[in-house]
C-alpha positions in Angstrom: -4.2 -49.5 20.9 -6.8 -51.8 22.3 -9.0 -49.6 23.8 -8.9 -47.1 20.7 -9.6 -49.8 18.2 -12.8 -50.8 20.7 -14.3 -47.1 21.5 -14.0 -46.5 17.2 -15.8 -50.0 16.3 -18.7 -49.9 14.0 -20.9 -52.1 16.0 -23.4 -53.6 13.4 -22.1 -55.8 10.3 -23.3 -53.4 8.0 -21.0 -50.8 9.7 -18.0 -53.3 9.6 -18.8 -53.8 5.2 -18.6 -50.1 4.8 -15.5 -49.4 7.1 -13.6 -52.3 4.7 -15.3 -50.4 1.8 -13.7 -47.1 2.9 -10.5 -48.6 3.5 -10.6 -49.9 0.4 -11.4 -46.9 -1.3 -8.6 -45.1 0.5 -6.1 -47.6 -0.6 -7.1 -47.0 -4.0 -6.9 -43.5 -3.6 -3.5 -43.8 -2.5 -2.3 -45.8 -5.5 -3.6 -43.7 -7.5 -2.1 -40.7 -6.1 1.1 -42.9 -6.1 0.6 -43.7 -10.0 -0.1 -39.8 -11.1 3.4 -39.1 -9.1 5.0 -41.5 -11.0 3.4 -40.1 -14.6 4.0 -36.4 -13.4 8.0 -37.4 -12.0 8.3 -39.6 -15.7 6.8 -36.8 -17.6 8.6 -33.9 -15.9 12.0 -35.5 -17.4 11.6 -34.6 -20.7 9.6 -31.3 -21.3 8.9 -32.7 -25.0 6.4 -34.7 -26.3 7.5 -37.7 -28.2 10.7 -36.5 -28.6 11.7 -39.9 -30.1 9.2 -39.9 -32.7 7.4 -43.2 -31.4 4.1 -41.8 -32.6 1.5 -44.0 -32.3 -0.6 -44.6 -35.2 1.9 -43.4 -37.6 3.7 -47.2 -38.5 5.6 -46.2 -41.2 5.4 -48.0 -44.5 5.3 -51.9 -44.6 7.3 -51.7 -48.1 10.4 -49.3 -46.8 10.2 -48.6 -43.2 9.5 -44.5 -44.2 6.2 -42.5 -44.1 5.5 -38.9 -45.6 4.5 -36.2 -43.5 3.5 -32.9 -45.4 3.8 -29.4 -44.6 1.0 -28.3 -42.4 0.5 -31.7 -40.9 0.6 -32.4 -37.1 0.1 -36.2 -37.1 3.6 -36.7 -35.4 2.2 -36.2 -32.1 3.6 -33.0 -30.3 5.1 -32.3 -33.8 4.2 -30.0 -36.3 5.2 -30.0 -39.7 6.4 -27.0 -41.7 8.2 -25.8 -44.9 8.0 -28.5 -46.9 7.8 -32.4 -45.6 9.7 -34.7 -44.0 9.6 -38.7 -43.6 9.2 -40.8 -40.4 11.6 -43.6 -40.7 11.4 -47.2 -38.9 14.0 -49.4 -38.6 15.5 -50.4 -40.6 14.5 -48.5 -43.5 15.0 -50.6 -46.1 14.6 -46.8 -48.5 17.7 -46.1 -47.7 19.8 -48.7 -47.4 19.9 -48.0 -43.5 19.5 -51.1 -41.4 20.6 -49.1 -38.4 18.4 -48.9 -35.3 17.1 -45.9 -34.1 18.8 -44.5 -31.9 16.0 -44.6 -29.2 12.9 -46.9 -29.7 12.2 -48.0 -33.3 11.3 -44.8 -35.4 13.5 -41.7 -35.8 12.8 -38.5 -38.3 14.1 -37.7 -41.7 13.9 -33.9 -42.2 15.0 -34.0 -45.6 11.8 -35.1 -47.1 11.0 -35.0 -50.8 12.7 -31.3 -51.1 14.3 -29.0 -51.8 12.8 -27.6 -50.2 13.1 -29.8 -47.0 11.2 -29.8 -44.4 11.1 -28.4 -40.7 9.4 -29.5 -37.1 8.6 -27.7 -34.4 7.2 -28.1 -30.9 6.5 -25.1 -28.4 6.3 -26.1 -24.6 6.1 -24.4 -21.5 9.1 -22.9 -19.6 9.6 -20.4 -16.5 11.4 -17.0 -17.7 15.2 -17.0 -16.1 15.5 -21.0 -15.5 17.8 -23.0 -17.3 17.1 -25.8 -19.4 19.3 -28.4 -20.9 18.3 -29.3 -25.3 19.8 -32.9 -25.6 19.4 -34.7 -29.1 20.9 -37.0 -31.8 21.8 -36.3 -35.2 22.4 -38.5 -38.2 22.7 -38.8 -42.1 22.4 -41.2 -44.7 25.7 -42.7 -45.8 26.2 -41.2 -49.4 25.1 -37.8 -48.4 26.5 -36.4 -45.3 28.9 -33.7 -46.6 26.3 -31.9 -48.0 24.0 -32.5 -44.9 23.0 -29.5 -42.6 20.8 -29.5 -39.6 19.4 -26.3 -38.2 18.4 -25.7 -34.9 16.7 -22.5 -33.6 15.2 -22.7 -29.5 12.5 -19.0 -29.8 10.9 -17.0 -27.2 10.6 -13.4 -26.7 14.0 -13.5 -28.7 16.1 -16.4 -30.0 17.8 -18.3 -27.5 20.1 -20.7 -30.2 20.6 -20.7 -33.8 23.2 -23.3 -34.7 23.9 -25.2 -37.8 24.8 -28.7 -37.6 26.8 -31.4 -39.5 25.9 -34.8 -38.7 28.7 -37.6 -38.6 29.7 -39.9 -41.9 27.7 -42.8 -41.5 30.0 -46.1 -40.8 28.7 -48.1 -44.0 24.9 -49.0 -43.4 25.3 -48.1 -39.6 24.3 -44.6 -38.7 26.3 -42.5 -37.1 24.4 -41.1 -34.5 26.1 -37.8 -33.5 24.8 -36.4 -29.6 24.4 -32.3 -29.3 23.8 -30.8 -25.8 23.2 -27.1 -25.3 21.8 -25.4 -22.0 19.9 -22.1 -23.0 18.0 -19.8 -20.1 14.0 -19.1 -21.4 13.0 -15.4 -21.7 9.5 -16.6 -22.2 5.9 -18.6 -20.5 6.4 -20.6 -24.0 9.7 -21.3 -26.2 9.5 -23.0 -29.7 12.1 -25.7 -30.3 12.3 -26.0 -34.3 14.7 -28.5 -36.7 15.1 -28.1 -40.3 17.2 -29.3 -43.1 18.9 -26.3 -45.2 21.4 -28.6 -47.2 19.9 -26.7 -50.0 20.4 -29.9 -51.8 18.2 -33.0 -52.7 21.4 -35.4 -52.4 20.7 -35.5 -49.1 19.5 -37.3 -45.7 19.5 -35.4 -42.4 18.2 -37.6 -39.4 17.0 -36.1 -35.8 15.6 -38.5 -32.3 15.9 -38.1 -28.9 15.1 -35.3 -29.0 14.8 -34.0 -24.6 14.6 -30.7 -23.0 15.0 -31.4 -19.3 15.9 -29.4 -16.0 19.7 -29.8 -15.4 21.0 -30.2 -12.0 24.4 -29.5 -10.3 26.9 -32.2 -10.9 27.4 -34.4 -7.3 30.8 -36.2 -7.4 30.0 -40.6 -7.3 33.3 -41.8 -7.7 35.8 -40.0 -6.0 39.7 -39.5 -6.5 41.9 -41.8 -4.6 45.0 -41.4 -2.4 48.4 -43.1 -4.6 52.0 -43.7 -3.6 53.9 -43.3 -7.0 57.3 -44.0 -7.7 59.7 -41.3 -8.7 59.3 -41.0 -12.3 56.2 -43.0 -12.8 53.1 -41.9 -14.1 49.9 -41.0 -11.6 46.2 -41.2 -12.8 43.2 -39.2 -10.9 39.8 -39.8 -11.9 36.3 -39.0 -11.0 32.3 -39.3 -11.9 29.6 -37.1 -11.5 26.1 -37.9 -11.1 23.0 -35.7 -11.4 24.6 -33.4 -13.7 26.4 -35.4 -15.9 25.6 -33.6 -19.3 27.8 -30.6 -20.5 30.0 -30.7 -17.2 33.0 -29.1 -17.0 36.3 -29.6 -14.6 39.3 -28.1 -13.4 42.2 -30.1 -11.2 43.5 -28.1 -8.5 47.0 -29.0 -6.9 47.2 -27.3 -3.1 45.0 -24.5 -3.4 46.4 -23.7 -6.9 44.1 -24.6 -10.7 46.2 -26.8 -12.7 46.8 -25.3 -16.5 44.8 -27.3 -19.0 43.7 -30.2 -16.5 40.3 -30.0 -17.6 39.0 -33.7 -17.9 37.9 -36.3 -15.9 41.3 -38.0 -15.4 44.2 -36.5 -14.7 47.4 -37.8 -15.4 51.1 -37.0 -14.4 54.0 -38.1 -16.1 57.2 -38.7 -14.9 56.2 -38.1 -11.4 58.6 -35.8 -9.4 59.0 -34.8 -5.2 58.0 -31.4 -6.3 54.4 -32.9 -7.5 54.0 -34.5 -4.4 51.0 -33.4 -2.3 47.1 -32.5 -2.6 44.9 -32.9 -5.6 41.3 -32.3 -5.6 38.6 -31.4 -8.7 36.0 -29.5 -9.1 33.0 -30.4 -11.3 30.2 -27.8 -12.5 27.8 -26.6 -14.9 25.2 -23.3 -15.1 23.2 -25.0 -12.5 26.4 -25.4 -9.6 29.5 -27.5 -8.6 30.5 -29.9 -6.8 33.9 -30.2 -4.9 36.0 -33.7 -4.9 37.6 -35.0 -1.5 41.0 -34.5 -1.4 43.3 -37.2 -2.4 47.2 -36.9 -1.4 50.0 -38.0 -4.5 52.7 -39.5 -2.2 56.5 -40.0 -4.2 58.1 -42.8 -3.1 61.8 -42.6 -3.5 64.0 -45.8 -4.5 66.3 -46.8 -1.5 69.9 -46.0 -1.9 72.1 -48.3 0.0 75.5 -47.6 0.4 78.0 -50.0 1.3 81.4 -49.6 3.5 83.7 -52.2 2.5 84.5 -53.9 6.3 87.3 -56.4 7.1 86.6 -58.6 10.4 89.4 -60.1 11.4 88.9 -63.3 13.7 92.5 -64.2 15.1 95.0 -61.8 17.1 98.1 -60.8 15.5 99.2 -58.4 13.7 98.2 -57.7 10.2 98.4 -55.7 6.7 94.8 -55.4 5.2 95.5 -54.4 1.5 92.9 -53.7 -1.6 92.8 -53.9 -5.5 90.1 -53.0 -7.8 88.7 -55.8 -9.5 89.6 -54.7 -13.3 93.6 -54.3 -11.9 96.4 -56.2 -12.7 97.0 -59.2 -10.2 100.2 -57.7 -8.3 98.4 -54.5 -8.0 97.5 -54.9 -4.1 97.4 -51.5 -2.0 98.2 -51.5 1.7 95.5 -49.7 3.3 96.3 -50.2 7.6 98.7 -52.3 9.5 96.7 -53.4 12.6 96.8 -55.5 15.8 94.0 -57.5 16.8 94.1 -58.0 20.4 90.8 -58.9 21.4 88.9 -60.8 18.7 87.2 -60.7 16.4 87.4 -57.4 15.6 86.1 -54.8 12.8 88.0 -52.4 10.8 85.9 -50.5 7.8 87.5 -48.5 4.3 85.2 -45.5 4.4 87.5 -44.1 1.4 85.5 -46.6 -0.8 82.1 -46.3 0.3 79.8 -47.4 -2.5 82.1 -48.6 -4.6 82.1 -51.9 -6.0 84.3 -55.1 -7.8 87.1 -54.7 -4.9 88.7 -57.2 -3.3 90.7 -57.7 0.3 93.7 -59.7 1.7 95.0 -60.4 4.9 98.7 -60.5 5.6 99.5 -61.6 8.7 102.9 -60.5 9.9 105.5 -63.1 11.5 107.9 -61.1 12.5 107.0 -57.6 12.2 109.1 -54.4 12.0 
């Protein structure tokens, strides 16, 4: 290291300013290469611009929180504005009674406008024909006007790739009720047009959008895996897992053995009343459009209460000869049964009444025999 650092050395102090000048420059270079990663990874989440309607500029009005937009405007950033006009909305918009916050940032978007007729947005962005892409947004309405609120949702390229219509959630009071909708759609098309609009068809009404994120989904991976449990006969067991990654619009099926259980399609699963028969391997698998992922195994173990049986036993600790009788604890008191005469030679010695094994509330007595015959 040494001799590498001496044969490379600028020898004049001139040459020494502009190697720390070039090192300097090269560490800027490098954080700046470091800070457009960071942009290009931040950006690269959400393929839409200012999909939560934080537009800067556009404050909203001091009086009531709301701000016009007309029809043919494109001062929402990455927005424009069609058929008829909508309202940008900060919280809490005073307007409408709705001291709610957004339900990302401070500002979300009122498509009903001043209409009928209401107003639509739309964005187009880029997308790779055959990829998959996962539409995540929020819906909402104002609190005296949600039955007749309708939210229309159309993803176009080449042909249309959704066409849904909505009903947002009654509002709870002043609060609203912000109402999440996923959908993953493939593009046919270099450019795909993402449009909302209001067709209540009514002008009692108040239909909300934000959040609005079209991202690249990935294949669930399993974080939380399903544990090993030693349930009682008859109890209840609980499996759960958690996915990472792909945790939006993720379905699951349990499997017990090799075998898919009917209708265990969550991420718990949960056995009643817990029998041998259940007892063995359970495992789940997690996927979506993009892939899967596959659960370790964890074993369901019944554990069995213990059944202990006694054997009534009579130890005798004296030699003689003797009459071991019984009666059942519910009899009458001269109700004694002579079960075995015996000798006792050597004791103390044992003898056992295996024709009452189990059985309970009965009593023994000793007679010992004087004179025996």
């Amino acid at each position: 290291m040494n001799s590498f650092l001496t044969k490379h050395r600028v020898p004049t102090a001139i040459g020494e300013k502009m190697l720390v000048a070039t090192i300097m420059k090269l560490r800027s270079l490098i954080a700046l290469m470091a800070l457009s990663l960071s942009v290009l990874t931040t950006n690269a989440q959400n393929l839409i611009l200012n999909g939560s309607f934080e537009t800067p500029g556009l404050t909203g009005n001091a009086g009531t929180g709301r701000q016009k937009v007309d029809a043919g405007s494109a001062d929402i950033t990455g927005w424009t504005v069609s058929d008829g006009d909508v309202y940008v909305c900060k919280s809490p918009d005073i307007g409408l009674a709705t001291f709610t916050p957004a339900q990302d940032g401070s500002f979300y978007l009122d498509l009903s406008g001043d209409g009928p007729p209401h107003g639509t947005v739309y964005q187009d962005f880029s997308t790779i024909p055959g990829a998959n892409y996962l539409l995540t947004f929020y819906i909402g309405a104002s609190g005296w006007t949600s039955p007749f609120s309708t939210i229309n949702v159309r993803l176009l390229g080449v042909g249309t790739m959704l066409n849904t219509n909505l009903t947002p959630l009654s509002p709870d009071g002043n609060n609203i009720n912000w109402l999440k909708e996923e959908f993953i759609f493939v593009a046919d098309a270099n450019t795909t047009r993402l449009s909302f609009s209001d067709t209540s068809g009514t002008d009692d009404n108040a239909s909300f959008i934000d959040s609005v994120v079209i991202s690249i989904p990935s294949a669930p991976a399993i974080a939380i895996h399903p544990l090993t449990q030693n349930i009682g006969y008859g109890d209840t067991a609980r499996f759960n897992v958690a996915v990472t990654n792909g945790a939006e619009l993720v379905s699951y099926q349990w499997f017990f053995g090799t075998d898919p259980i009917d209708g265990a399609t969550n991420k718990s699963l949960s056995l009643t009343n817990i029998q041998p028969t259940q007892a063995g391997n359970y495992f789940v698998v997690a996927s979506n459009t993009v892939g899967s992922a596959t659960s370790s195994i964890s074993a369901l173990n019944v554990i069995f209460p213990i059944a202990i049986e006694m054997t009534p036993t009579v130890v005798i600790k004296f030699a003689g000869i003797y009459d071991i009788q019984r009666i059942d604890g519910f009899g009458l008191a001269n109700d004694w049964t002579t079960l075995m005469r015996v000798v006792v030679t050597n004791p103390p010695q044992s003898f056992y009444d295996t024709s009452y094994v189990g059985k309970t509330n009965e009593f023994y007595r000793l007679l010992k025999m004087i004179n025996p015959h």
